[in-house]
C-alpha positions in Angstrom: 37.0 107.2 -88.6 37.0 107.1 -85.0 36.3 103.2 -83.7 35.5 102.4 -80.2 34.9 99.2 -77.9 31.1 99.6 -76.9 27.5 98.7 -77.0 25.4 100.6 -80.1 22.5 101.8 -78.6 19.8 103.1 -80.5 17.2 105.1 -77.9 15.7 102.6 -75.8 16.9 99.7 -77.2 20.7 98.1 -77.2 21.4 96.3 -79.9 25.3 95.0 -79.1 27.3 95.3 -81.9 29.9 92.4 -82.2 32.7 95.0 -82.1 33.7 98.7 -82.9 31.0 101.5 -83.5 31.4 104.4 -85.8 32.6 107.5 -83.8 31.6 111.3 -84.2 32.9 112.6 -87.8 35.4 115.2 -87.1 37.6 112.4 -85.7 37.8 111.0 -89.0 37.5 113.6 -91.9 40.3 114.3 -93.1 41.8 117.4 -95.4 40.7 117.4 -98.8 44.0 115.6 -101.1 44.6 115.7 -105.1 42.1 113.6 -106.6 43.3 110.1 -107.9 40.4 108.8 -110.1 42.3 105.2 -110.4 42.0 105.5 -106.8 38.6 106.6 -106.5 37.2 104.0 -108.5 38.8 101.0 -106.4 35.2 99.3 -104.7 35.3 99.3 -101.1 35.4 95.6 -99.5 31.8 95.2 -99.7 32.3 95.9 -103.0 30.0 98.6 -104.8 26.4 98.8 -105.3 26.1 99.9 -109.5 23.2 100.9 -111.4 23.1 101.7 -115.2 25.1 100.6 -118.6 28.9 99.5 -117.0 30.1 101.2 -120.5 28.5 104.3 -119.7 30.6 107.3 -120.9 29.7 109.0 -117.3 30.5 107.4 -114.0 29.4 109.0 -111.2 29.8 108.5 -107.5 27.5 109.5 -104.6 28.9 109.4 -101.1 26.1 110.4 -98.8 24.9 109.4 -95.0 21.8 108.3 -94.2 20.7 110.7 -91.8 21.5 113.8 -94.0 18.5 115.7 -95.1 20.0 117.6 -98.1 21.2 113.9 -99.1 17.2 112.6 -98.1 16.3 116.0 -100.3 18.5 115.2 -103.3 16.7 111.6 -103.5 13.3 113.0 -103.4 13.6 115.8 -105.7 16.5 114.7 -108.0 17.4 111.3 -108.2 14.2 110.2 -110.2 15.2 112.8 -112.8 18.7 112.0 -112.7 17.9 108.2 -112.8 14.9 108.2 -115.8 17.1 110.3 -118.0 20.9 109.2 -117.8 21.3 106.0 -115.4 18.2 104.3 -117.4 19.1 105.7 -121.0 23.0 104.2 -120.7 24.7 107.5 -120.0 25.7 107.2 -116.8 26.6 104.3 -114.5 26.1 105.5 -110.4 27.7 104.1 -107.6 26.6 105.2 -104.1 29.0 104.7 -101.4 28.0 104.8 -97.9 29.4 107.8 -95.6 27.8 107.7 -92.4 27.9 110.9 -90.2 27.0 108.9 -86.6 26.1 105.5 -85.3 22.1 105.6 -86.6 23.5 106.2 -89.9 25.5 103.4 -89.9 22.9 101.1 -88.6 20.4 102.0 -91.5 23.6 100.9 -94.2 23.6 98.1 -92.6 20.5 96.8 -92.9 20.9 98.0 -96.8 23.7 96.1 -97.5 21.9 92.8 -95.5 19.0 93.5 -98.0 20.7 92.5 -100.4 21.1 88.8 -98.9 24.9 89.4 -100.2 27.5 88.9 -97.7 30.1 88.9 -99.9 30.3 91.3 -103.3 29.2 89.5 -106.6 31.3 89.9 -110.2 30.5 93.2 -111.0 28.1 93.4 -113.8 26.9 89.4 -112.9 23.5 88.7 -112.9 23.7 88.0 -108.8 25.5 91.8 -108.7 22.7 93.0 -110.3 20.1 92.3 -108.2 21.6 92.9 -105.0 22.2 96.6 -106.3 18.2 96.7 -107.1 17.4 95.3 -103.7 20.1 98.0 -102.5 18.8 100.9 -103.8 15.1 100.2 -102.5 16.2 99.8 -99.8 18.4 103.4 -99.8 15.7 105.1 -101.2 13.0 104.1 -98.7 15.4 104.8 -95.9 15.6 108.4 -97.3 11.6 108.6 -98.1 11.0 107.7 -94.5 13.9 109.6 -93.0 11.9 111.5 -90.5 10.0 108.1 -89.5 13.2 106.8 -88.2 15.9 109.6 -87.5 14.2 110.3 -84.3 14.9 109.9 -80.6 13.3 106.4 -80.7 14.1 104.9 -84.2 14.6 101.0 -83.1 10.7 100.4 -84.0 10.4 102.5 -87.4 13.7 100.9 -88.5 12.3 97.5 -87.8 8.9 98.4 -89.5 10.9 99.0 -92.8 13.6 96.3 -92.8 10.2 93.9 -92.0 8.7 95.7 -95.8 12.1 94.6 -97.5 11.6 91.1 -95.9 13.6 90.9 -92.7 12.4 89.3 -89.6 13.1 90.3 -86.3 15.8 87.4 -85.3 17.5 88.8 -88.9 17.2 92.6 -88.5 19.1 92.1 -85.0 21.5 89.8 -86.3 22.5 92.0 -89.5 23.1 95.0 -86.8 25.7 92.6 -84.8 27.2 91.9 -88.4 31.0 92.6 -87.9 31.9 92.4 -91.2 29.3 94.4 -92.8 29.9 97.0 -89.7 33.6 96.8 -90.6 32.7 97.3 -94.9 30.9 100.4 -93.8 34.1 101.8 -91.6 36.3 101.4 -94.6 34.0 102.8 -97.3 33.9 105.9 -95.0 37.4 105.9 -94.2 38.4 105.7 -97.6 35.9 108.8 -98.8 37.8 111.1 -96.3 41.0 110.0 -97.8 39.5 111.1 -100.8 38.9 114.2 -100.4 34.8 113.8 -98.7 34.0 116.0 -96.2 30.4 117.0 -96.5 27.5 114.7 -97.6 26.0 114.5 -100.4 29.5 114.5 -102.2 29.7 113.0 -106.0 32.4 112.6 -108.2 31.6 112.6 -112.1 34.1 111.0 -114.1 36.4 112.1 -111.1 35.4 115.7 -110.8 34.5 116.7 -107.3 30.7 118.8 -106.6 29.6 119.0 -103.2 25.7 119.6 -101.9 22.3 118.3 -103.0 22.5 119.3 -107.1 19.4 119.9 -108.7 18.7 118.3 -111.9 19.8 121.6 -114.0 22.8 121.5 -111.8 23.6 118.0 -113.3 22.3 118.6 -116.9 25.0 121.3 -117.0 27.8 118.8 -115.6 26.7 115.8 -117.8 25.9 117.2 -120.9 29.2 118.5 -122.1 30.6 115.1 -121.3 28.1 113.2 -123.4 28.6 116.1 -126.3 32.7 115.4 -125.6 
């Protein structure tokens, strides 16, 4: 990931970031290498956001940016399928890790990971872990939902309106963008996907197998089901 010195500005307003920026994404993709699944499963530093059974047979991974519309598609017309019937039912524990394409994407993690009120990752499977991944996911989930509220030329106002739903105020919504180490959390997660092989989003790794593009829920049902059957 490519890191420059500068001011992150978001259409007409400049929110100064207390450091480096994310860069454009060919500076930082990097080729495909052989998969290492002890690798893959290391959490990133802000450690990683979990939902379902931590026992579950099936782990799968979602790296995905938030300004992608196939990853904004495969949330709308997948992941409540995929969710109700594996993640819910103890068959599969999901991970998403953030893999932001450009600066706006980045600034929408962010204020996903501040949701949380988590600065610094719980004991996975911990009570406190828990609920930071619910109030996580909401907040991923509207962020995809309202995608084309907020991806826009001007999206400092429809960003604002949603982190004020998930309980931000203003004073906290312009502090969590000038968060350094949250910024820096984000880099890494990103950095480390390329490493792994990421170079499209949606990319998800089930028990370490790599499919790229927004799957469909028959798409999954044929990847899940031999494993559960194995």
């Amino acid at each position: 990931m490519n890191i420059t010195r500068r001011q992150f500005t978001i259409a007409t307003g400049t929110l100064a970031l207390a450091g480096a920026v994310l860069g454009s994404l060919p500076h930082w993709i990097v080729p495909a290498q052989a998969q290492d699944v002890a690798e893959l499963m290391k959490p990133g530093p802000l450690g990683d956001m979990v939902l379902g059974d931590d026992k579950a047979p099936i782990t799968m991974i979602e790296y995905a940016s938030a300004t992608c519309p196939h990853c904004a598609h495969f949330h709308e017309a997948t992941w409540p399928d995929l969710k109700k019937k594996y993640i819910d039912t103890g068959k599969v524990k999901f991970i998403f890790r953030e893999f932001p394409l450009d600066q706006l994407a980045a600034a929408a993690f962010m204020l996903a990971r501040c949701s949380t009120n988590e600065m610094k990752p719980s004991e996975p499977g911990s009570q406190a872990a828990k609920i930071a991944a619910q109030r996580y996911y909401a907040m991923i989930e509207t962020l995809f939902a309202k995608q084309r509220e907020w991806a826009v030329r001007a999206p400092l106002q429809p960003l604002l309106a949603i982190a004020k739903q998930a309980g931000f105020t203003e004073d906290s919504f312009n502090a969590c963008l000038k968060n350094q180490a949250v910024l820096d959390g984000i880099k890494e997660t990103g950095e480390r996907g390329g490493k792994l092989g990421v170079n499209s989003t949606p990319t998800f790794f089930i028990n370490g197998k790599k499919y790229s593009g927004s799957l469909e829920i028959s798409d999954l049902d044929k990847a899940l089901e031999p494993l559960l059957k194995g």
